[in-house]
C-alpha positions as CSV (number, residue, x, y, z in Angstrom):
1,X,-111.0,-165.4,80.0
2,X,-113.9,-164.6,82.2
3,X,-116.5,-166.4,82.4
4,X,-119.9,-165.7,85.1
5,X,-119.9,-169.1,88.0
6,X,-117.0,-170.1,86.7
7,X,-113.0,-170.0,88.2
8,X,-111.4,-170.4,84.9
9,X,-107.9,-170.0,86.3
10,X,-108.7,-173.0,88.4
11,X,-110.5,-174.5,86.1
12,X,-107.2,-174.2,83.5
13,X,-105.7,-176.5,86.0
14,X,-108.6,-179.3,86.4
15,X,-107.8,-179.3,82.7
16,X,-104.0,-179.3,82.8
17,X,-104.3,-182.3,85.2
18,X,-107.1,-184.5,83.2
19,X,-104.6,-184.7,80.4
20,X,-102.2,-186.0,82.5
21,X,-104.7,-188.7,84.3
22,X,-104.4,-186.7,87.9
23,X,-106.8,-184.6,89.8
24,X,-106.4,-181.4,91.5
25,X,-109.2,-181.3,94.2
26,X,-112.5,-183.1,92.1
27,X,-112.8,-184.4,88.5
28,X,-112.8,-182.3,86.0
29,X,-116.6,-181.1,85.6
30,X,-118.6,-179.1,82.9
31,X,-121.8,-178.9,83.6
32,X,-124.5,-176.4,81.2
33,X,-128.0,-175.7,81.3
34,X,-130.8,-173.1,79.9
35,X,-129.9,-169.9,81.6
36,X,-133.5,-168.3,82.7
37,X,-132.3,-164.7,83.4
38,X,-132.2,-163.6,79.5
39,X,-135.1,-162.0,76.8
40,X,-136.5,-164.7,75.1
41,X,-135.7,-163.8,72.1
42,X,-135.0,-166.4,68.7
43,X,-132.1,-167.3,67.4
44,X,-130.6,-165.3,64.5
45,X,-131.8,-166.3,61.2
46,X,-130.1,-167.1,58.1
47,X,-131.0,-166.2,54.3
48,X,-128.5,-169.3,52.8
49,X,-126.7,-172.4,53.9
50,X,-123.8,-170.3,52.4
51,X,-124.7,-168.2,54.8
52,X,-124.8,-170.3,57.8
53,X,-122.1,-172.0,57.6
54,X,-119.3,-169.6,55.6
55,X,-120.7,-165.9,56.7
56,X,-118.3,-165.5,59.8
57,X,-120.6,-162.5,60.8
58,X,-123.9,-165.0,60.9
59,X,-121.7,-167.9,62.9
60,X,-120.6,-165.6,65.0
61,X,-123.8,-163.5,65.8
62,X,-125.4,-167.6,66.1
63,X,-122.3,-168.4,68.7
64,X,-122.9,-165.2,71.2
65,X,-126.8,-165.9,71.0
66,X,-126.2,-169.4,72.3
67,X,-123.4,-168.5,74.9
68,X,-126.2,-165.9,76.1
69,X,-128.7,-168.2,76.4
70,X,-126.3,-171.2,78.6
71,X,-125.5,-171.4,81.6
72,X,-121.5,-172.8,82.1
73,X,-120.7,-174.1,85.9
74,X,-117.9,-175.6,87.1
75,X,-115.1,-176.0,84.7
76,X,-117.5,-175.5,81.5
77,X,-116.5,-172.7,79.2
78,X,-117.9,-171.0,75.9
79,X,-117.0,-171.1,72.3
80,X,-117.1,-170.5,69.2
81,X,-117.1,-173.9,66.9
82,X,-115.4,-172.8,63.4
83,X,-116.0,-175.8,61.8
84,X,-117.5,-176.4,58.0
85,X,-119.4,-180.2,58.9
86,X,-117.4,-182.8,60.8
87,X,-114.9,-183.4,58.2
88,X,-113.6,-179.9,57.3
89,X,-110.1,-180.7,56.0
90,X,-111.8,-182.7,53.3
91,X,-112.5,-179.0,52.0
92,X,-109.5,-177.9,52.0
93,X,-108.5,-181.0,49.7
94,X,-110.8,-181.3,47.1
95,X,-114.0,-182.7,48.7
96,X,-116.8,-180.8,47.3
97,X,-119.1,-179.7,50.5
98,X,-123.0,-180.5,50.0
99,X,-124.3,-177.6,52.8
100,X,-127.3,-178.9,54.6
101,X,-129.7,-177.4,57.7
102,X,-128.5,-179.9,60.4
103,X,-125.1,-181.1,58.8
104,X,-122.5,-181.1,55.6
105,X,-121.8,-183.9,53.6
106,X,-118.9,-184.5,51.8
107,X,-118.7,-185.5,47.7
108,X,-115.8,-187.5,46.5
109,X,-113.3,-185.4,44.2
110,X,-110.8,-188.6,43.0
111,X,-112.5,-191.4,40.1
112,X,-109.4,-192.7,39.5
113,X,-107.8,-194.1,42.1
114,X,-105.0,-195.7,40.7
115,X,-103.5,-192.6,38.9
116,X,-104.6,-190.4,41.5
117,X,-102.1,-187.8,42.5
118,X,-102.5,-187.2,46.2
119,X,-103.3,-183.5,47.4
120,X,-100.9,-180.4,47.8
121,X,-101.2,-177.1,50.8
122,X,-103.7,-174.8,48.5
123,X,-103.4,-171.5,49.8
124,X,-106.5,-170.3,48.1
125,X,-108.7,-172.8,48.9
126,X,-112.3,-171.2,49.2
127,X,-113.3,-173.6,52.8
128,X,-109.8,-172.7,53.9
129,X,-110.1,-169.4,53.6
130,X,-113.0,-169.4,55.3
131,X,-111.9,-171.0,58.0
132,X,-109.2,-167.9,58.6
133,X,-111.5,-165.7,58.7
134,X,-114.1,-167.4,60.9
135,X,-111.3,-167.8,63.5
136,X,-110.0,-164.5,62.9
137,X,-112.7,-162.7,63.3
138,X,-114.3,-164.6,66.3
139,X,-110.7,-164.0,68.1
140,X,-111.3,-160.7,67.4
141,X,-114.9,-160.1,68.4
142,X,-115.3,-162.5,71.4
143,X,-111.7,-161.7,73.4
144,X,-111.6,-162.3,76.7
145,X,-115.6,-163.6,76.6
146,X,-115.2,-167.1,74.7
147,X,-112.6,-169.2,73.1
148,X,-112.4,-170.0,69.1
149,X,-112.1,-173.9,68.5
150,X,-110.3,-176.0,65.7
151,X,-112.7,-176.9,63.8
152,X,-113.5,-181.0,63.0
153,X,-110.9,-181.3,60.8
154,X,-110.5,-185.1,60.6
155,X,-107.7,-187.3,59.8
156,X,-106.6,-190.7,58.5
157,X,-109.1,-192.9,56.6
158,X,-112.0,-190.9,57.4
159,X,-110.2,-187.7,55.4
160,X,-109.3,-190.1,52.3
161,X,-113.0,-191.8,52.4
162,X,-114.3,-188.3,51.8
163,X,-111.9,-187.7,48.5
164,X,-112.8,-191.7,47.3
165,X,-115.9,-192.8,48.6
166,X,-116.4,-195.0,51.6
167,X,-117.6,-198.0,49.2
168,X,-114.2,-196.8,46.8
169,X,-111.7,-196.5,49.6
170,X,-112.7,-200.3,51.1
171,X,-111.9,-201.4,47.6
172,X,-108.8,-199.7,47.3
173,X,-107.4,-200.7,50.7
174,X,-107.3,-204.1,49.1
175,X,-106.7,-203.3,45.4
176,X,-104.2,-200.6,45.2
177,X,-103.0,-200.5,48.9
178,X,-100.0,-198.6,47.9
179,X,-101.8,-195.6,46.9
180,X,-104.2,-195.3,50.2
181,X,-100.8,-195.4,51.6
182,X,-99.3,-192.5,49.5
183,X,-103.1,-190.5,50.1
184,X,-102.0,-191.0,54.2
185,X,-98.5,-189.9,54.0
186,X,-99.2,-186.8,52.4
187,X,-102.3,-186.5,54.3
188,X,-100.5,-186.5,58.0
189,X,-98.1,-183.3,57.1
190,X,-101.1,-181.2,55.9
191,X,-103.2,-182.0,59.0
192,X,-100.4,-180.5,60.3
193,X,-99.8,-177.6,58.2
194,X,-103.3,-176.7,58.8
195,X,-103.9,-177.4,62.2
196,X,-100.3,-175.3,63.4
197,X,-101.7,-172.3,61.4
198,X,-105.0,-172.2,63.1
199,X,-103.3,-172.6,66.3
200,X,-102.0,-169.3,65.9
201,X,-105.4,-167.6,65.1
202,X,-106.9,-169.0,67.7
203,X,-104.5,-169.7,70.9
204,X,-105.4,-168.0,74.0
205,X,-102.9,-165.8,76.2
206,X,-101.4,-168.8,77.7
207,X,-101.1,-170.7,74.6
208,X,-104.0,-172.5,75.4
209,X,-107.0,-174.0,72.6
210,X,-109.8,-175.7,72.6
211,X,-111.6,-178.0,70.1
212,X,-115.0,-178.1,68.9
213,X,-117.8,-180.3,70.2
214,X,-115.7,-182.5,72.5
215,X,-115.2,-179.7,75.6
216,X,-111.9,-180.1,75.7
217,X,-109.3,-177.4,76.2
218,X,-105.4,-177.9,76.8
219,X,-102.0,-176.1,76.5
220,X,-100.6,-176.0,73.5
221,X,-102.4,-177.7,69.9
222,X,-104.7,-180.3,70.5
223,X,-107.3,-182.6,68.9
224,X,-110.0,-184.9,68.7
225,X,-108.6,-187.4,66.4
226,X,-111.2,-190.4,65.1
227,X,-111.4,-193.7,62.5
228,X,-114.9,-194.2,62.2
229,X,-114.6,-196.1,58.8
230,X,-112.7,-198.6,61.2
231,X,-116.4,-200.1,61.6
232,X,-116.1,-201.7,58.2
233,X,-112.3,-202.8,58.8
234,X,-110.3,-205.6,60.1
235,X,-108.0,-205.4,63.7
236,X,-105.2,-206.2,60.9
237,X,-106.2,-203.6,58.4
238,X,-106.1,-201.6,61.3
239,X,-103.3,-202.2,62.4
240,X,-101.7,-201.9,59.0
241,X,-103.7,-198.1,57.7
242,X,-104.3,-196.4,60.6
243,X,-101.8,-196.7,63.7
244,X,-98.7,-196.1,61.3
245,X,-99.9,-192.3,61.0
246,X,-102.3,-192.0,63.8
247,X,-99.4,-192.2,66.0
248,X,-97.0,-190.2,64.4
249,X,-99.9,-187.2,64.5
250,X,-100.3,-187.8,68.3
251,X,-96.7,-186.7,68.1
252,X,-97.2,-183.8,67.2
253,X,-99.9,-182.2,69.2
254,X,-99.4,-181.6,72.6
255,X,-102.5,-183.5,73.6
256,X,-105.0,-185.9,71.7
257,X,-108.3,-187.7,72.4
258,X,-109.4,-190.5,70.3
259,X,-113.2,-190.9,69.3
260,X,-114.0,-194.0,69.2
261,X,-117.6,-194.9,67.6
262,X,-119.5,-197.6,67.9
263,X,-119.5,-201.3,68.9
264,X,-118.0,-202.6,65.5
265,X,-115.1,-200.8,66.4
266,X,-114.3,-202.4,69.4
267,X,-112.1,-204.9,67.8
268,X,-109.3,-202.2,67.7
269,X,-109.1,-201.5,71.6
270,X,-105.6,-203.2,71.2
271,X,-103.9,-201.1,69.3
272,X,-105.7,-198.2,70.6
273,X,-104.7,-198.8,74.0
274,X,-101.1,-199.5,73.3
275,X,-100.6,-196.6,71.4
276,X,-97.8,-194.5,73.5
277,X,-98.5,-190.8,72.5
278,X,-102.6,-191.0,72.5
279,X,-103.6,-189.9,76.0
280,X,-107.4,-190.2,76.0
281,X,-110.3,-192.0,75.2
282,X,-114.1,-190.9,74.5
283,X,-116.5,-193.5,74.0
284,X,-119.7,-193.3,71.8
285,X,-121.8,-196.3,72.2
286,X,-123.6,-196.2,69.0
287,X,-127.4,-196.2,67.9
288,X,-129.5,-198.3,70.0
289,X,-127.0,-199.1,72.4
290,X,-127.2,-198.2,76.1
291,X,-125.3,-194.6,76.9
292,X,-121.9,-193.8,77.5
293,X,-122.3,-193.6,81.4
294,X,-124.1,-197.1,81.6
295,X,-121.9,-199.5,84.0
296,X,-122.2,-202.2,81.3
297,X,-118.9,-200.1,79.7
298,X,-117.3,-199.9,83.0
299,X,-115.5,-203.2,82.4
300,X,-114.0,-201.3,79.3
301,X,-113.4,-197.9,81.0
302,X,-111.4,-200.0,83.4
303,X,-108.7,-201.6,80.9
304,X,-109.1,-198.0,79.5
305,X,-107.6,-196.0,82.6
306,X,-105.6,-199.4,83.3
307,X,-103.5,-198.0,80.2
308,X,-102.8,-195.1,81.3
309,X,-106.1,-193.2,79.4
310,X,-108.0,-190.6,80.3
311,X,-111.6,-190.7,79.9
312,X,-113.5,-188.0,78.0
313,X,-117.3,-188.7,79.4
314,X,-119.2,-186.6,76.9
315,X,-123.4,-186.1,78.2
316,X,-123.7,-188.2,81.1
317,X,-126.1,-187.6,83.7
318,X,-125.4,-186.1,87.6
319,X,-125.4,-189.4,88.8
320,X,-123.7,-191.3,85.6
321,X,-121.1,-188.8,86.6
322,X,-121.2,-189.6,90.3
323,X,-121.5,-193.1,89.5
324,X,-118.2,-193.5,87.5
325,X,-116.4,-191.0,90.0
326,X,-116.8,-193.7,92.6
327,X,-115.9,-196.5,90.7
328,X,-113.0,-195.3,88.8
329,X,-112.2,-192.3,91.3
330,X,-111.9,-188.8,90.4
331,X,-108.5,-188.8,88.3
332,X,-108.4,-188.9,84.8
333,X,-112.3,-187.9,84.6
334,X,-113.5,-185.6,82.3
335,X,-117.3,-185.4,82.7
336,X,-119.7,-183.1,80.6
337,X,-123.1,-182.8,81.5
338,X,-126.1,-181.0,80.5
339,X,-129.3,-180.9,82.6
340,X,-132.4,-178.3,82.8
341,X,-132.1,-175.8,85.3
342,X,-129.0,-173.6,86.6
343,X,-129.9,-174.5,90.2
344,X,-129.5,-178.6,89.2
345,X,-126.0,-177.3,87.6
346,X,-125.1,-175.6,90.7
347,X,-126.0,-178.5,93.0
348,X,-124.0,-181.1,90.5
349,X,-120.8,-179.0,91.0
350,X,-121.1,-178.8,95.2
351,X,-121.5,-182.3,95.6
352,X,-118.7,-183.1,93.2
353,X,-116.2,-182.3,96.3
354,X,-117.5,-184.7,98.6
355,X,-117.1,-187.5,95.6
356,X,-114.4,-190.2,96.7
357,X,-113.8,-193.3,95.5
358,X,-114.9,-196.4,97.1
């Protein structure tokens, strides 16, 4: 891939060695900004939420509007996001999608739980048909410029509370256990059905891929993988509904981040931590809470690379970035940052070789 300021083939190993908790010669460092030297013209329009967020011509015309308009330095790099709202396997289940301006929300398909039969590959599915062709077409259109993500799919819980309910699901999990159960082990195989098949739309020539909204790229199939509903959960129910398939999934990717969310999910830094095959960690504080790059988390970030974690470090600022560099050093680092002028991106990358740790 080429990409203008950046040395992607270096850059490919910054990546390579993030996953892996090293360093090649500075953190791994994407850093974006407003590019000046383009027509100001808008963004393309769209007649339908249909048609923004299932027309593969419209996301794609969208995608190279916004790569034209950003400026990537360092180890940044474009693409295309194919996803249908943070939650997309829910689509390809039974979820019916509500398609809104800013974001999709997801209806619940099951009403009764306790003879509910859990759901089946369906070939036909309208969402996942779209998602083929989304991917197939933005391979197709943007080789060699930009990459094609996954899209969200979402796992675990967070999949089954789209198909119940969140208020349905919390209920279940302690009336009819069992069947959340038999909803997760089908569930874990058809993440993976669908997740190997769009892998080989969308791998690069190296048998790379990359995964939407996080910034992250690796060899291989990778993922953001996520509980959020965890929030509302016990360390025990925890333990009990989510780590019995979340590590079985990290299994089968060749490299997985988990997103955790917010401080009433801190009770499950345990299990998290001591799960073998789940190699990084990205943080998001929460409403009202102080940002990810804020020392007060530097405490957590510690026991975090203490286990062996990455860290995923997703908006910090220049000096959040340079902050945590010295404190943790430069291994294991993955820092995205977004500031207001290409020269401020350009200057955040050449200091980032005289970082050390203290």
């Amino acid at each position: 891939m080429r990409i203008d300021n950046v040395d992607w083939e270096k850059a490919l190993e910054r990546h390579d060695a993030w996953w892996q908790g090293e360093v090649i010669d500075r953190p791994l460092l994407q850093v974006m900004a407003p590019k000046t030297d383009v027509p100001d013209e808008p963004a393309p329009e769209y007649g339908t939420q249909e048609e923004k967020w299932l027309d593969p011509d419209y996301r794609i015309r969208l995608f190279e509007w916004s790569m034209a308009h950003t400026y990537y330095a360092g180890d940044a790099f474009p693409y295309l996001d194919t996803h249908i709202g943070p939650g997309t396997l829910s689509t390809y289940i039974g979820s019916k999608p509500e398609l809104t301006d800013r974001t999709v929300w997801y209806h619940p398909s099951v009403t009764d739980i306790p003879s509910a039969v859990p759901p089946v590959f369906d070939e036909n599915n309208l969402y996942w048909q779209t998602s083929i062709k989304i991917a197939q077409e933005g391979v197709k259109r943007l080789s060699g410029c930009a990459l094609v993500s996954f899209p969200d799919l979402i796992e675990n819980l967070d999949t089954i509370s789209s198909l119940f309910g969140n208020k349905a699901l919390l209920f279940a999990m302690m009336d009819y256990p069992e069947k959340v159960h038999e909803f997760q082990r089908a569930i874990v195989p058809l993440y993976d059905e669908y997740h190997r098949r769009l892998y080989e739309i969308i791998k690069d020539d190296v048998g790379g891929s990359c995964f939407s909204a996080f910034h992250i790229y690796g060899k291989g199939r990778i993922a953001k993988l996520q509980c959020d509903i965890s929030a509302m959960i016990s360390a025990k129910m925890f333990e009990d509904f989510v780590v019995p398939y979340m590590e079985p999934q990290c299994q089968m990717l060749d490299h997985s981040v988990y997103h955790w969310d917010g401080p009433c999910a801190l009770q499950h830094e345990g299990p998290l931590l001591s799960m073998p095959s789940l190699q990084a960690i990205q943080w998001t504080p929460g409403a009202g809470q102080p940002g990810n790059g804020a020392r007060c988390w530097f405490p957590m970030y510690e026991r975090i690379r203490a286990a062996g974690k990455s860290l995923l470090m997703l908006g910090v600022t220049g000096q959040e970035a340079q902050d945590l560099v010295e404190r943790f050093g430069p291994e294991g680092l993955n820092l995205i940052v977004w500031v207001s002028t290409q020269a401020e991106a350009d200057d955040i990358i050449r200091r980032s070789f005289g970082w050390k740790k203290r």
